[in-house]
N, C-alpha and C positions, 0 to 999 in steps of 0.2 A: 452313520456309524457312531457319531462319538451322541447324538442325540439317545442312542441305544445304549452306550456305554456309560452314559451318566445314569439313564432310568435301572439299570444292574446293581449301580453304585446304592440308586436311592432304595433299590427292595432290599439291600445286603442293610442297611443302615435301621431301616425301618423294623425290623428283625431285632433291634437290639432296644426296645421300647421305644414309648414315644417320648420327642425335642430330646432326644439325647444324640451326644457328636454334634459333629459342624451346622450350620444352618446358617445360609448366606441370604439376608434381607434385605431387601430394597426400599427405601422409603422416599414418597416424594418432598419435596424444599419446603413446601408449604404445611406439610402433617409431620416432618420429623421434628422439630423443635419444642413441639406443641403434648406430644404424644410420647414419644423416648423417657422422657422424665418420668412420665406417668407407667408406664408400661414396664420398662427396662428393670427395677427393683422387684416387680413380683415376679416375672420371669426367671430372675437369677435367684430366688428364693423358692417356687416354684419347683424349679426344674434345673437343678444345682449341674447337673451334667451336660446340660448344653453350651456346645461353646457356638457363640454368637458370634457373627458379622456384620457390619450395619452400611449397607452404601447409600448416598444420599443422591439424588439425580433425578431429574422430569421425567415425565409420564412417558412418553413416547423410548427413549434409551434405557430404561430399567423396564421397560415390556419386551424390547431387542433381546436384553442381557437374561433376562428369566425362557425365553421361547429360547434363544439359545445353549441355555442349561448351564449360564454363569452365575445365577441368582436361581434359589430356593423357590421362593415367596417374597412376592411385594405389597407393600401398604400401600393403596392410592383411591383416588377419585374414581369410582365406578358410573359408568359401565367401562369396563377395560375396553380400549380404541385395537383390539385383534382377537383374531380367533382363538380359538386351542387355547384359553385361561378359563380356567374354573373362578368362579366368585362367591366371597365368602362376605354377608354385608356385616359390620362392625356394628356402625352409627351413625345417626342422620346429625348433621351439624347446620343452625340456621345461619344467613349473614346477616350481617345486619350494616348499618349505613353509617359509615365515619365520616365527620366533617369538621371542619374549624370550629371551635368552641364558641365562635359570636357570628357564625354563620345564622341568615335569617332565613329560615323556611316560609313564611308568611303561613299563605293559606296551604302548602304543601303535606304541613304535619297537623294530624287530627288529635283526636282522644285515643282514640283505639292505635296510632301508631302512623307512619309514613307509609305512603299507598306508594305502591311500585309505579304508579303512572307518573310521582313527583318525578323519576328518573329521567324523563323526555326535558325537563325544562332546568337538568341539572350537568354538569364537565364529572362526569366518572373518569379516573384514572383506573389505569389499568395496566398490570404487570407483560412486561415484554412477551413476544409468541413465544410458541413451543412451553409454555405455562399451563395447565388445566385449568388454574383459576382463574386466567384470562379468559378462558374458552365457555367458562360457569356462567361469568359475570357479562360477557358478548350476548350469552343466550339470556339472559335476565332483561339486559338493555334491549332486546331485540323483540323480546315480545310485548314491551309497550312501547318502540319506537323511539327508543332512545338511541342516540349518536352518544360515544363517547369521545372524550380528548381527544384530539388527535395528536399532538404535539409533544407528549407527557407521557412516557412509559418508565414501568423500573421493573430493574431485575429479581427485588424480593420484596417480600412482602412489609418489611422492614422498612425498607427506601420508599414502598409507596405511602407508609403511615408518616413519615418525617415528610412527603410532599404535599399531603395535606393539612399534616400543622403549618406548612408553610403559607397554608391557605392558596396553595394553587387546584384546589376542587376539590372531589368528594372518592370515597370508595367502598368498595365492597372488601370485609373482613369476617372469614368465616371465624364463629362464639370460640374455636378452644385457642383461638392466635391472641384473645382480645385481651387478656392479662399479660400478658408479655410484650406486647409492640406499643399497646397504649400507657404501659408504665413508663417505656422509654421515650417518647413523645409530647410534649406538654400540650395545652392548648387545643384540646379536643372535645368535639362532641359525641355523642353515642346516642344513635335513633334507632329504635329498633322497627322492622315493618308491622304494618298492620297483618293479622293472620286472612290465610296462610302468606308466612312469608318464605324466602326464597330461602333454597337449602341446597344441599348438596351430601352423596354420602358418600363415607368414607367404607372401606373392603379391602379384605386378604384378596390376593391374585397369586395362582400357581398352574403349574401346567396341566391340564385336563389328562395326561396320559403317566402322571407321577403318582407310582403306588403308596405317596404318605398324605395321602386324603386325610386319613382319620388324625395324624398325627396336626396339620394343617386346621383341623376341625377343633382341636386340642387346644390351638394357639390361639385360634379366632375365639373362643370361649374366653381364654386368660386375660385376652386383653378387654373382651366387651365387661368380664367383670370387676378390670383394673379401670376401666373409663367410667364405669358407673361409680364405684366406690370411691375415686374422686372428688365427683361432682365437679366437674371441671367448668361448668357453667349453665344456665337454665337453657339455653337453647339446643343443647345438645341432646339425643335421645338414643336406645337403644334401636338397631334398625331389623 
């Protein structure tokens, strides 16, 4: 019943043009800090009438809060982990390899870039569970055989980049984090992979049974044409 009474609410709303009134967003920890900046200014220039909400939270609890018809639409790592969400792709984002600034690859790093197989003979850190970008960067390690850290997790992306200035190992950092957590950090290196390198893409999510498709369709436009105009980084692409 209230799943009914929310999709009432959303065809009564959708009637009054599109992103206009409330619109409750979820963004994951890892794309809100990176992206909001970017995004947030053409929206409210955009589309003066929307009034906006922004919740911040993992993948798994803002897909609970959106199927439950607490949240609108979410920003996250695609493919959505449930049924019943419609996906809208944004932007493909590459990672690329963080390590101590006098860390020695030897024969590891080529001309063309660091080959995903270095990862077997390297201590990847890796963000605590219930993280998506743990769950990216497990399936990266996983398909050349690599073990990561075992001893070594953190809760943001943040805390992982200051443990590898610490030189306690290496990590994966997806291109639009890399101006912002390596500013705060000193004493880093930046490798990027040999092509193709590992990615991950970024997607609107909303409920498959919510009649503001078009208006959702609306938003996923503003922002893919707020992330290109940008230029938030070379690895980043339209998806």
């Amino acid at each position: 019943m209230l799943s009914e009474l929310d999709r009432l609410v959303d065809e009564v709303n959708a009637v009054r043009g599109p992103l206009v009134g409330p619109l409750r967003v979820g963004v994951i920890p890892t794309v809100a800090p990176y992206l909001l900046p970017v995004v947030l200014p053409r929206l409210a220039k955009e589309f003066p009438d929307l009034e906006l909400s922004v919740r911040e939270e993992r993948t798994d609890p803002i897909v609970a809060e959106l199927l439950a018809g607490r949240l609108d639409v979410v920003v996250l790592a695609l493919p959505t982990p449930a049924a019943g969400v419609t996906e809208l792709a944004l932007y493909d984002e590459d990672f690329v390899l963080v390590a101590p600034a006098d860390f020695d690859f030897g024969d590891l790093e080529r001309p063309d870039g660091v080959h995903r197989e270095a990862l077997s003979r390297l201590d990847v850190l890796l963000l605590n569970e219930g993280h998506c970008l743990r769950d990216q960067a497990l399936d990266v390690c996983r398909d050349v055989g690599a073990r990561p850290a075992a001893a070594t997790y953190a809760t943001s992306l943040a805390t992982l980049v200051q443990l590898v200035s610490g030189g306690l190992g290496v990590t994966l950092v997806p291109e639009t984090a890399l101006p912002v957590e390596t500013r705060r950090a000193p004493h880093l290196g930046l490798h990027r992979f040999a092509s193709p390198a590992p990615f991950r893409r970024i997607g609107l999510g909303f409920r498959s049974a919510s009649p503001r498709a078009d208006e959702f369709g609306t938003l996923a436009a503003s922002i893919r044409s707020a992330v290109a105009e940008a230029g938030i980084a070379e690895g980043v692409r339209p998806a």
